[in-house]
BAVEX-720525 format. One record per residue (C-alpha): x, y, z; residue number from 1. Coordinates in pm, 1 decimal, m for minus. Each point is the difference from the previous one (the first is absolute). Layout:
// residues N
[pt [X; Y; Z]; NUM]
...
END
This chain:
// residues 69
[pt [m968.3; 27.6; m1753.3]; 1]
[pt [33.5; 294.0; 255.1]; 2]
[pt [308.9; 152.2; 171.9]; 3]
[pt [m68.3; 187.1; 232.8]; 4]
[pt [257.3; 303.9; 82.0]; 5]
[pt [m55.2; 216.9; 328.0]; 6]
[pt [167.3; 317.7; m63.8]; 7]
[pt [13.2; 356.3; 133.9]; 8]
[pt [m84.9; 294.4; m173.5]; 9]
[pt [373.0; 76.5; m71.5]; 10]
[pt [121.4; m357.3; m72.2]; 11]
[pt [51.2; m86.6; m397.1]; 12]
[pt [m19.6; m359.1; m98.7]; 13]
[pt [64.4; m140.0; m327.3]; 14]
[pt [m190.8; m175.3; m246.0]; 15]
[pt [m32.7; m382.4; 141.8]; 16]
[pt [103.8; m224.1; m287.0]; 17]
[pt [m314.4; m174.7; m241.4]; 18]
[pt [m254.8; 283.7; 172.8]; 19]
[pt [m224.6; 151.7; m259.9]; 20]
[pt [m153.7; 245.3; 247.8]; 21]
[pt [31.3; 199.0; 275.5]; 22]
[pt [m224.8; 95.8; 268.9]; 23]
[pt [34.0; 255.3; 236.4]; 24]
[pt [m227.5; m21.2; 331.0]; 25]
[pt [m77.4; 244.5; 234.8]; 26]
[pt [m115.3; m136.9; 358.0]; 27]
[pt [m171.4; 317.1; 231.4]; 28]
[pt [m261.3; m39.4; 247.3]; 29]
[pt [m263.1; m204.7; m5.5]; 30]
[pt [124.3; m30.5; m389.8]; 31]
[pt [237.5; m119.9; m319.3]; 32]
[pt [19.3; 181.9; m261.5]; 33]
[pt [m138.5; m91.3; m278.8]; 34]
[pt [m230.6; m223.3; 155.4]; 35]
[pt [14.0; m242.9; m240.2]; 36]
[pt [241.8; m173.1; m233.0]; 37]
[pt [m68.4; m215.4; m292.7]; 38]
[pt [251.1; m185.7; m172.5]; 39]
[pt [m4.3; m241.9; m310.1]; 40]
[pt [25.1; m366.1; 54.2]; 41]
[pt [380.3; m111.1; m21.1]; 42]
[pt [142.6; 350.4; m23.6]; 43]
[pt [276.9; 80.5; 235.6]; 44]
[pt [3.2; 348.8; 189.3]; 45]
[pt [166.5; 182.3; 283.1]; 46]
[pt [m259.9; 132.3; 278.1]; 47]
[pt [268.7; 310.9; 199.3]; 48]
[pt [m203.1; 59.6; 288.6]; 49]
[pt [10.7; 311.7; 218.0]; 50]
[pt [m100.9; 129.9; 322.1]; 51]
[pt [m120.1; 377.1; 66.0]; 52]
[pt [m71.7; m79.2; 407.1]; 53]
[pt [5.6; m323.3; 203.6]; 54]
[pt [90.9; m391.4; m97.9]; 55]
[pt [m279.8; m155.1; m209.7]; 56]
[pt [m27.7; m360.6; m102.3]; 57]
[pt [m70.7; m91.6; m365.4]; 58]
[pt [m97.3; m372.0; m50.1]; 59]
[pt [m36.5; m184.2; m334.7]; 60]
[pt [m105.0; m354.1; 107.0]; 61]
[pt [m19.9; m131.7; m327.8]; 62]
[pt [349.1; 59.9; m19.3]; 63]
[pt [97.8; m39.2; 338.7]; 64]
[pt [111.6; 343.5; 13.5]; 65]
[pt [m47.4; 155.1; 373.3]; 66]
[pt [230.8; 309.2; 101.9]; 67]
[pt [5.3; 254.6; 148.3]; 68]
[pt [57.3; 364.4; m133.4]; 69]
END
């Protein structure tokens, strides 16, 4: 399971309740950062996605995830 939290560089967020991790993304040009994320079957985490310059999508299809950052 993925939540998904766009925030801003300033913006705190708290823990999301059953997560067991969390991820923080960094969308620049032409790239995220890291570049790849692996997660454990059945574990829960929190992906807090920022951007440095313009909107970016991210999309997850396998978990119908498609927003914009």
């Amino acid at each position: 399971m993925f939540l998904l939290l766009k925030t801003s560089p300033k913006e705190k967020i708290d823990s999301y309740e059953g997560a067991e991790n969390e991820i923080f993304l960094a969308a620049k040009k032409w790239m995220f950062e890291p570049s790849t994320i692996t997660v454990d079957f059945g574990k829960k985490v929190i992906i807090k996605a920022t951007s440095s310059d313009v909107a970016h999508g991210l999309a997850i299809p396998n978990f119908q995830i498609r927003e914009r950052i």
